[in-house]
C-alpha positions as CSV (number, residue, x, y, z in Angstrom):
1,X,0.0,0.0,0.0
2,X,1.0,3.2,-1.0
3,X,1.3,6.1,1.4
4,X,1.1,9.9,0.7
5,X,1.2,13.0,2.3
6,X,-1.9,13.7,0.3
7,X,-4.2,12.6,-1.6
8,X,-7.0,14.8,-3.5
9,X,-9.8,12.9,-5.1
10,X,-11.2,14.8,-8.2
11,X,-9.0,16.3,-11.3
12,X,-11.1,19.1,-11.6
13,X,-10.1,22.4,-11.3
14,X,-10.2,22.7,-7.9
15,X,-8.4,19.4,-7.1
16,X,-5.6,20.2,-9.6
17,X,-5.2,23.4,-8.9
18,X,-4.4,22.1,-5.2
19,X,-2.3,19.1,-5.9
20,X,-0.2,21.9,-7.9
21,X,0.0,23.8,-4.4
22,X,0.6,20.4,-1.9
23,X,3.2,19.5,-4.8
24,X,5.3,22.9,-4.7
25,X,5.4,22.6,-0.7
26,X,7.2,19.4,-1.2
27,X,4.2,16.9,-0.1
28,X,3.6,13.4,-1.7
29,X,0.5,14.2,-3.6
30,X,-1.7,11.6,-5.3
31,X,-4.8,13.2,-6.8
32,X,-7.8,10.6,-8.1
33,X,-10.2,11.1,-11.1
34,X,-13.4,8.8,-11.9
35,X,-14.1,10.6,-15.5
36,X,-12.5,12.9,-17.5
37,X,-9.1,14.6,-16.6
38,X,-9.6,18.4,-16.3
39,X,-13.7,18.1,-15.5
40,X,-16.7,19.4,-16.0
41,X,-15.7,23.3,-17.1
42,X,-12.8,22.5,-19.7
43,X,-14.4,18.9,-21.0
44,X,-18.3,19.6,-20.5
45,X,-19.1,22.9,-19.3
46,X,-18.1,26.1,-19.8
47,X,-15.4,26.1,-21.9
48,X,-17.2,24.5,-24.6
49,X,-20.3,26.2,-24.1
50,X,-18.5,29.6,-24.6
51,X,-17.1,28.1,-27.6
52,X,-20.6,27.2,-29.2
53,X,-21.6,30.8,-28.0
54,X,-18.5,32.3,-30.1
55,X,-20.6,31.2,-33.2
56,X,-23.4,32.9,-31.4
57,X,-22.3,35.8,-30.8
58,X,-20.6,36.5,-34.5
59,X,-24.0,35.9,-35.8
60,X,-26.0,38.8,-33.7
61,X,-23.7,41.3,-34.1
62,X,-23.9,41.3,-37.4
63,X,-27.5,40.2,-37.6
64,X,-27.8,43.5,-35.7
65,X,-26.3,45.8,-38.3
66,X,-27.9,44.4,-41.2
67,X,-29.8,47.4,-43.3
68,X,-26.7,49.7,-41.7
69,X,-23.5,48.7,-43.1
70,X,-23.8,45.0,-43.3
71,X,-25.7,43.2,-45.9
72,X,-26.3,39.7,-46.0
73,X,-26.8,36.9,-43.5
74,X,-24.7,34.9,-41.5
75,X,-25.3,31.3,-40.8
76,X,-24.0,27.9,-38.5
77,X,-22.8,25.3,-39.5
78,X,-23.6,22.7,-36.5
79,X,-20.7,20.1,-37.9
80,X,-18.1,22.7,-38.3
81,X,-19.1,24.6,-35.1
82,X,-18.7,21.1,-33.2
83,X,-15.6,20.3,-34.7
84,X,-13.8,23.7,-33.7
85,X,-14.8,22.7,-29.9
86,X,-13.5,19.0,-30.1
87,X,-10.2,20.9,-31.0
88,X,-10.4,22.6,-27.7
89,X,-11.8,19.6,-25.3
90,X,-10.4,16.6,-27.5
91,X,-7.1,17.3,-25.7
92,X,-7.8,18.8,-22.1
93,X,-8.0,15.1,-20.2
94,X,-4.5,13.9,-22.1
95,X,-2.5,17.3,-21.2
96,X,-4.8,17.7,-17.8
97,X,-3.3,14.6,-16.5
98,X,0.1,14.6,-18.7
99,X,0.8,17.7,-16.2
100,X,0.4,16.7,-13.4
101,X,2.4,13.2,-13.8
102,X,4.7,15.9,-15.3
103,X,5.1,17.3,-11.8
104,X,5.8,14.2,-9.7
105,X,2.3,14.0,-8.9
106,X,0.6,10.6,-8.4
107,X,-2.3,10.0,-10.9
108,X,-4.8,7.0,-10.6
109,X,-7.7,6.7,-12.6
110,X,-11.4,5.2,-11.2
111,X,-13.5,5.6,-8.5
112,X,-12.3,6.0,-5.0
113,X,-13.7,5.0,-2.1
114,X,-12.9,5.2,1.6
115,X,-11.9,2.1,4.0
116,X,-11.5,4.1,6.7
117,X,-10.7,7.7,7.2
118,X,-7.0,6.9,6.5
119,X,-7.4,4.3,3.4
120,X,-8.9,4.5,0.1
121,X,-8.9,2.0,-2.6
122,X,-9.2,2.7,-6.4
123,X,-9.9,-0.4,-8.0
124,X,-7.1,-3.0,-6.9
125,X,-5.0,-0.8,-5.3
126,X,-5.3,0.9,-2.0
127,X,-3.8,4.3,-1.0
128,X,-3.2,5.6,2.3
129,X,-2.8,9.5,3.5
130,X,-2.6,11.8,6.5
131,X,-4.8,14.1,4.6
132,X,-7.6,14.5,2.1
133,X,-8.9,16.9,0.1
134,X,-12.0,15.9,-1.5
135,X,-12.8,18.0,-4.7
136,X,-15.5,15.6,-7.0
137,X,-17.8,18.0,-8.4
138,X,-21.6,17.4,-9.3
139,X,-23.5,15.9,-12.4
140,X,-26.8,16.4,-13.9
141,X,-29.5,15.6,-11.8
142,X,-32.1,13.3,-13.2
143,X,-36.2,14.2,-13.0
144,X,-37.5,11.7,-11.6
145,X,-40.6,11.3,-14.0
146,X,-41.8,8.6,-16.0
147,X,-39.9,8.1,-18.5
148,X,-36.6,9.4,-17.6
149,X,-34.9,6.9,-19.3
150,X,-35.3,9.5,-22.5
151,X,-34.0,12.9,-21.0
152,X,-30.4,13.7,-22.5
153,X,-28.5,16.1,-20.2
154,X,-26.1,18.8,-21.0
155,X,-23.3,16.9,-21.2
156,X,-25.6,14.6,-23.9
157,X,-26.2,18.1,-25.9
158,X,-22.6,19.0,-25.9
159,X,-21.4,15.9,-27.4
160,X,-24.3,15.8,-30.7
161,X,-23.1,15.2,-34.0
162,X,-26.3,16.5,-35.8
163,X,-28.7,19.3,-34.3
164,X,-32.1,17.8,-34.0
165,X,-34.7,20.0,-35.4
166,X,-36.9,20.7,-32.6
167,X,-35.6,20.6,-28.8
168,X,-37.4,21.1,-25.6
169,X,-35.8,22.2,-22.4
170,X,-36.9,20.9,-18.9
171,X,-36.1,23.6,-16.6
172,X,-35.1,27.6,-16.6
173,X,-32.0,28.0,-14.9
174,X,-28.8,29.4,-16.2
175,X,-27.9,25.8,-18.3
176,X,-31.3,26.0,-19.9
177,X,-31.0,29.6,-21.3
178,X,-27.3,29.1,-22.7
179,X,-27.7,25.5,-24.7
180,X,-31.7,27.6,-26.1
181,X,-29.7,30.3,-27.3
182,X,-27.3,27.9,-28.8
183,X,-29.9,25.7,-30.1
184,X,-31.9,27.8,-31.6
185,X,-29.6,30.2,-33.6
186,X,-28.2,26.8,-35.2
187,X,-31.5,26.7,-36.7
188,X,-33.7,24.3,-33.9
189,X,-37.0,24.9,-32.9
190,X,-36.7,25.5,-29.5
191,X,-38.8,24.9,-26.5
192,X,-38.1,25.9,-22.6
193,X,-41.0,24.2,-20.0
194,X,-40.2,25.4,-16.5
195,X,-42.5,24.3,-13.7
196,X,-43.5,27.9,-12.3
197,X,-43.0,31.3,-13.6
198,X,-40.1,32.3,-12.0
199,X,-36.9,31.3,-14.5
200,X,-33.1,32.6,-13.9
201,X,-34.7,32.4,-9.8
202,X,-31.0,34.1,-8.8
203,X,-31.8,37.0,-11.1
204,X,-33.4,40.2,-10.8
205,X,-37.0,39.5,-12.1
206,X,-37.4,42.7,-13.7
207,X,-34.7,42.6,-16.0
208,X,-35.8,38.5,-16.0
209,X,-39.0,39.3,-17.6
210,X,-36.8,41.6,-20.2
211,X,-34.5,39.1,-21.2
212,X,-37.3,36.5,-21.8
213,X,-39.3,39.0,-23.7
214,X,-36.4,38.9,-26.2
215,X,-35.5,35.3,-26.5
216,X,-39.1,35.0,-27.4
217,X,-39.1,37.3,-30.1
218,X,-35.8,35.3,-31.5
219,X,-38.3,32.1,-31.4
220,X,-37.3,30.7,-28.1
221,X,-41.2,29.1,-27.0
222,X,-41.4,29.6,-23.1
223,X,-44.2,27.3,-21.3
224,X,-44.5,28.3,-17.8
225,X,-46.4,26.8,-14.4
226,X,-46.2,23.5,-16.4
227,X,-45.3,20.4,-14.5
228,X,-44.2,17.3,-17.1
229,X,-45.3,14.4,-15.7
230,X,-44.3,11.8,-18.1
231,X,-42.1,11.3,-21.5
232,X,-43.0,9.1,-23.9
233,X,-41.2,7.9,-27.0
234,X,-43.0,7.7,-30.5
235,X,-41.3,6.8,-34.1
236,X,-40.9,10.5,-34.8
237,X,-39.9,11.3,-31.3
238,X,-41.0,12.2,-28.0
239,X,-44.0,13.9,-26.3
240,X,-44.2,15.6,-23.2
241,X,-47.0,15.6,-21.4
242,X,-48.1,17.4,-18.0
243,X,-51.8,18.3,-16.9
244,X,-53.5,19.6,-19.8
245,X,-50.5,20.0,-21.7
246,X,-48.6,17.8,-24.5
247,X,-45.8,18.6,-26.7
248,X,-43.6,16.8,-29.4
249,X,-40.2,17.1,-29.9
250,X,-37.3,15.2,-31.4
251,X,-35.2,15.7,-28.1
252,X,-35.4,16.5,-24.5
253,X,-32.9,17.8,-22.0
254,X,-33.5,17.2,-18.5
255,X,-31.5,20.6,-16.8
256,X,-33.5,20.5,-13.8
257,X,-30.0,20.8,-11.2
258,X,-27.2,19.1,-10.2
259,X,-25.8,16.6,-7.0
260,X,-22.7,16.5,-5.7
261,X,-20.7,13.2,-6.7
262,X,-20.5,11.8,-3.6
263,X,-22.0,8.2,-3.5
264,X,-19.0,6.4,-4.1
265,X,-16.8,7.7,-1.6
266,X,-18.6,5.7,1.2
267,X,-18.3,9.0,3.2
268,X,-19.5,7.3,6.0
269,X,-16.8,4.4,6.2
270,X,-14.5,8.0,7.1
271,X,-17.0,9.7,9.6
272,X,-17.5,12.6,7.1
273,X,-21.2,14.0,7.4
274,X,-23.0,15.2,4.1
275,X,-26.1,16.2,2.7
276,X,-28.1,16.0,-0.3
277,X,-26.6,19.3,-1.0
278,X,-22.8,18.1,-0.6
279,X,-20.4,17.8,1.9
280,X,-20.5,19.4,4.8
281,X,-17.8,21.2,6.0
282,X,-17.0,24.3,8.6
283,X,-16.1,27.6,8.2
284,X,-12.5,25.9,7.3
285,X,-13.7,23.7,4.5
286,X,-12.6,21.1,7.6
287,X,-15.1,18.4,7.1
288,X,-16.9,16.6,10.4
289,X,-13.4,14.2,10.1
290,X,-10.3,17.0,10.9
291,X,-7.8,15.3,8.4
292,X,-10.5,15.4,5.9
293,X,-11.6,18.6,4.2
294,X,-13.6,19.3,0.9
295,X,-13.8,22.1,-1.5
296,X,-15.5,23.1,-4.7
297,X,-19.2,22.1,-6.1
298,X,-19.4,19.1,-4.2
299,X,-19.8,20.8,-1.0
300,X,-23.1,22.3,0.9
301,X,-22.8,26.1,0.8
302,X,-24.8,28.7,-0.2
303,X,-22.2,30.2,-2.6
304,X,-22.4,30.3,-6.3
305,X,-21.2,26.8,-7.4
306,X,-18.9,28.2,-9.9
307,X,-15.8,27.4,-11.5
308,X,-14.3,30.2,-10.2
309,X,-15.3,30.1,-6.8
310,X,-14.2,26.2,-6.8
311,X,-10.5,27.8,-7.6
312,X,-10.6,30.7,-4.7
313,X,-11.7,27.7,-2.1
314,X,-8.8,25.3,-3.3
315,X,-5.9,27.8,-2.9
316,X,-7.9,28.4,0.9
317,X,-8.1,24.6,1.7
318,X,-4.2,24.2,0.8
319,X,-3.5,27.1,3.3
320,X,-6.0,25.8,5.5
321,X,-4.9,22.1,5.8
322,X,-0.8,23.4,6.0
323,X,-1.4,25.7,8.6
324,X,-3.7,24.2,11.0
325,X,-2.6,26.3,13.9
326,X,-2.6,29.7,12.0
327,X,-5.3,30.0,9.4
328,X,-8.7,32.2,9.8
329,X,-12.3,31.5,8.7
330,X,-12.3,31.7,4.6
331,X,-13.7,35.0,3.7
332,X,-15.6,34.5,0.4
333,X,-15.3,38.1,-1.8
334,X,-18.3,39.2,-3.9
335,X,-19.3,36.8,-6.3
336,X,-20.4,37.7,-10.2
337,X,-22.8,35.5,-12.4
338,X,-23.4,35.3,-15.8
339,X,-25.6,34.0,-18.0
340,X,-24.0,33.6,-21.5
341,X,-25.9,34.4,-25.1
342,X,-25.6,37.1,-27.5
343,X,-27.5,38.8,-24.8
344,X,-25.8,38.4,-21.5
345,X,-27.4,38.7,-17.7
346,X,-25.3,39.5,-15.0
347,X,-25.3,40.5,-11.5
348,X,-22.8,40.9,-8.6
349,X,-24.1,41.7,-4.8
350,X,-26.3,40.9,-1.8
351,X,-28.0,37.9,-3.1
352,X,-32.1,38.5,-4.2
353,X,-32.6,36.0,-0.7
354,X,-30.7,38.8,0.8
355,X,-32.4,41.8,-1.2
356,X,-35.7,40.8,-0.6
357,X,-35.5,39.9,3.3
358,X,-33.8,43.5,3.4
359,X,-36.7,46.4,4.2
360,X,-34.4,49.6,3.7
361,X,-33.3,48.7,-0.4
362,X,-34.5,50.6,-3.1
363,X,-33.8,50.6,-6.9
364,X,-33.4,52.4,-10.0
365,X,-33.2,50.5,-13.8
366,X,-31.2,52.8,-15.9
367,X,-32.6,52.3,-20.0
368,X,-28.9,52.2,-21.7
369,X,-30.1,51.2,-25.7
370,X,-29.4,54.7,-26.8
371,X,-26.6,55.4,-25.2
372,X,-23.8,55.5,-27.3
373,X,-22.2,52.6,-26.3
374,X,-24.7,50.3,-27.3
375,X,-26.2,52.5,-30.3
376,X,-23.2,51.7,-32.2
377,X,-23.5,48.6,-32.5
378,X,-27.4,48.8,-32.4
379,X,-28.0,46.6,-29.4
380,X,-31.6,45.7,-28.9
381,X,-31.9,46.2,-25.5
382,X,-29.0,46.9,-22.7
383,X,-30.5,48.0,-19.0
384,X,-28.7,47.9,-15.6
385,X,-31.1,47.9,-12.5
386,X,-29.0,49.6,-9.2
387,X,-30.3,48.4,-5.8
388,X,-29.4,51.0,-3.0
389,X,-29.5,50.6,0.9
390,X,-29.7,54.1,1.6
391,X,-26.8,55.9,-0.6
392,X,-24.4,53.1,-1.2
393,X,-25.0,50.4,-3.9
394,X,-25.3,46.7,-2.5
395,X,-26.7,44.8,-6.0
396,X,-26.3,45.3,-10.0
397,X,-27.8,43.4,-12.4
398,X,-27.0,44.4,-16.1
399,X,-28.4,43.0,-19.4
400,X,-27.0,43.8,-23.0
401,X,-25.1,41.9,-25.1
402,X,-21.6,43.0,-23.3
403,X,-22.9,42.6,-19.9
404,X,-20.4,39.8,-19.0
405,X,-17.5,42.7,-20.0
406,X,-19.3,45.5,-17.5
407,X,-20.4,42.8,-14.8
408,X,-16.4,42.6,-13.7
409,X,-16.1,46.4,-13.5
410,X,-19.0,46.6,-11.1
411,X,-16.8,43.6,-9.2
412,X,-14.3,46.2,-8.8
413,X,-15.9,48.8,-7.6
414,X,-18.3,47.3,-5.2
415,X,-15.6,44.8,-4.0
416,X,-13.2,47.6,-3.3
417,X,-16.0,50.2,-2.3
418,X,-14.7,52.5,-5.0
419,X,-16.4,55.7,-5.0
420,X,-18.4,58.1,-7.2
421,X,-15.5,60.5,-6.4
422,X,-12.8,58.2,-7.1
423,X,-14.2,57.1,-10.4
424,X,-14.9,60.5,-11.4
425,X,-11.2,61.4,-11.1
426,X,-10.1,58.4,-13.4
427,X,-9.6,58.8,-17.2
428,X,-10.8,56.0,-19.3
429,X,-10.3,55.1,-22.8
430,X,-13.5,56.7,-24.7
431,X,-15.7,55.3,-26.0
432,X,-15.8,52.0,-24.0
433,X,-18.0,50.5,-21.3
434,X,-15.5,52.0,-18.8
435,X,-16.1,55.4,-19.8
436,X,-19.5,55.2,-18.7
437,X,-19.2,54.2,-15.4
438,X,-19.1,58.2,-14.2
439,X,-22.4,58.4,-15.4
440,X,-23.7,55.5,-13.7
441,X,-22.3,55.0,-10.1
């Protein structure tokens, strides 16, 4: 039996990113991975989303400025589009693992699970460590529904050869709205059934009800307060069907949330507590087993489970399980979110839990579509709603198609409590989003 200093189980990026750090403090690290090296943002999630979206993207912008300057139409090629991400993902688990083996790091391929709270095994072999850092991520949660057998999931859309030509959507969270917008400017008929009529929940309603408003008119069909019962399969396809409601399709995707990856492990075999919301750990990502913390999506919080965030916790659980006797709580900074398309939502602040259990907010929604910033390009719609406790701003949501671009200089200046003053004083290259922050905060 092998023994380690270390061992992290998951080669996401939050477990690589750590064995990187135990590695270059001279620890014997062995890091575990059931799937795919690298996973689920670089193989099946964000990465190749926001290369599907590129496509996306090219093809509003100029769809926008047809009849002033640009003549013509643009269209996407599904097999081409697919190709150009396979030359992205096809090589992330090969170099992913290639490395870390490059770095003296130990890596072992299956599923791990725990003896004891010292002792995993991996297939035939068994491993031994003083530590863990547990880092496995979640996967697509199924509907439990009649029928489930015929839901495909994200990762099942990410991976098709052929666009079919009509697609439904169970659910209307972030996932839903990126793969629709996707879908449908590749040419599918495109459906989104969500079971009440609140989508994007984490989102600022208002600008919510906006941002549907135009996906509908780009020929995104929304069915709200509609729960599907039941999917059946017929030779054409598939129909949905819910309480005075039935619809065909030729393919469904189930993107009704995620679970943390956490059945194998045999948590319990190590005294580790969870949830069905993850592991849970303290304010030390220290699970209920001291020599055993956990870190990224697979744990309960109430944070964002982002890629991002995963990263920030990983470089705090490395400092956290060296220095035992000298570490404080992990302090998480403000957190942005995005949800990707030609048109973009995003917010950064209090949460909308936190905004409406708060009596003394207030907001204002700024109309930006003729400012010049979005005139030029002819956006069809950019707003920014402003949430206020008393004077100081504690939320922004912002929709236009550059969105994700303005969403990280609101980070800044909230995070770093930036004034109107200070940004005032500032000289910014004009005209870009920057140079309209004077006029906004």
């Amino acid at each position: 039996m092998k023994k380690y200093d270390v061992i992290v189980v998951g080669g996401g990026p939050a477990g690589t990113a750590a064995a990187y750090s135990f590695s270059e403090q001279g620890k014997t690290v062995a890091i575990v991975e059931a799937d795919l090296w690298g996973g689920t943002c670089p193989n099946r999630g964000c990465d190749p989303k926001k290369l599907l979206m590129s496509a996306v993207e090219a093809q509003a912008k100029a769809a926008h400025l047809v009849g002033k300057g640009i003549t013509g139409t643009l269209g996407i090629d599904w097999e081409d589009l697919m190709a150009f991400k396979r030359s992205y993902t096809d090589h992330v688990p090969t170099s992913t693992k290639q490395g870390l083996v490059d770095s003296g790091i130990d890596a072992y391929e299956g599923e791990a699970t725990f003896i004891d709270d010292q002792t995993l095994r991996i297939g035939s072999e068994t491993l031994s460590a003083e530590q863990f850092l547990l880092a496995t991520g979640q996967r697509p949660a199924v509907l439990p529904i009649k029928g489930q057998e015929y839901l495909h999931s994200s990762t099942d859309f990410l991976a098709l050869e052929k666009l079919p030509d009509k697609i439904t959507f169970l659910g209307a969270g972030y996932i839903t709205f990126e793969l629709a917008v996707i879908a449908q400017a590749a040419g599918a008929e495109v459906h989104i059934i969500h079971h009440n009529d609140r989508p994007l929940k984490a989102f600022d309603q208002e600008l919510v009800h906006t941002f549907v408003e135009q996906l509908e008119e780009q020929g995104i069909s929304f069915h709200f307060n509609v729960e599907i019962e039941a999917v059946t399969q017929s030779k054409k396809g598939y129909t949905l069907q819910g309480k005075d409601f039935a619809l065909a399709t030729d393919y469904v995707v189930g993107a009704t949330g995620r679970i943390p990856n956490v059945e194998s492990l045999h948590l319990e075999n190590a005294g580790v507590d969870y949830s069905k919301g993850g592991i849970k750990v303290n304010d030390y990502l220290e699970t209920t087993n001291p020599r055993i913390f956990a870190c990224g999506d697979v744990v309960a919080k109430k944070q964002p489970k982002l890629t991002p965030v995963s990263s920030f916790e990983a470089k705090y659980a490395v400092a956290s399980m060296s220095e035992k006797d000298n570490r404080t709580a992990i302090k998480y900074p403000l957190i942005p979110t995005i949800v990707f398309g030609d048109l973009k939502l995003a917010r950064i602040g209090q949460s909308e839990k936190e905004l409406a259990e708060n009596p003394h907010v207030h907001s204002e929604t700024i109309d930006l579509t003729n400012w010049f910033t979005y005139r030029r390009v002819n956006d069809p719609v950019a707003k920014l709603k402003l949430v206020y406790e008393g004077d100081r701003v504690v939320a922004i949501t912002c929709l236009s198609t550059i969105a994700d671009e303005l969403i990280n200089l609101f980070y800044l200046i909230l995070e770093k409590q930036i004034s109107h003053e200070e940004i005032a004083a500032l000289i910014f290259a004009y005209p870009t989003p920057a140079s309209d922050l004077s006029y906004i905060l």
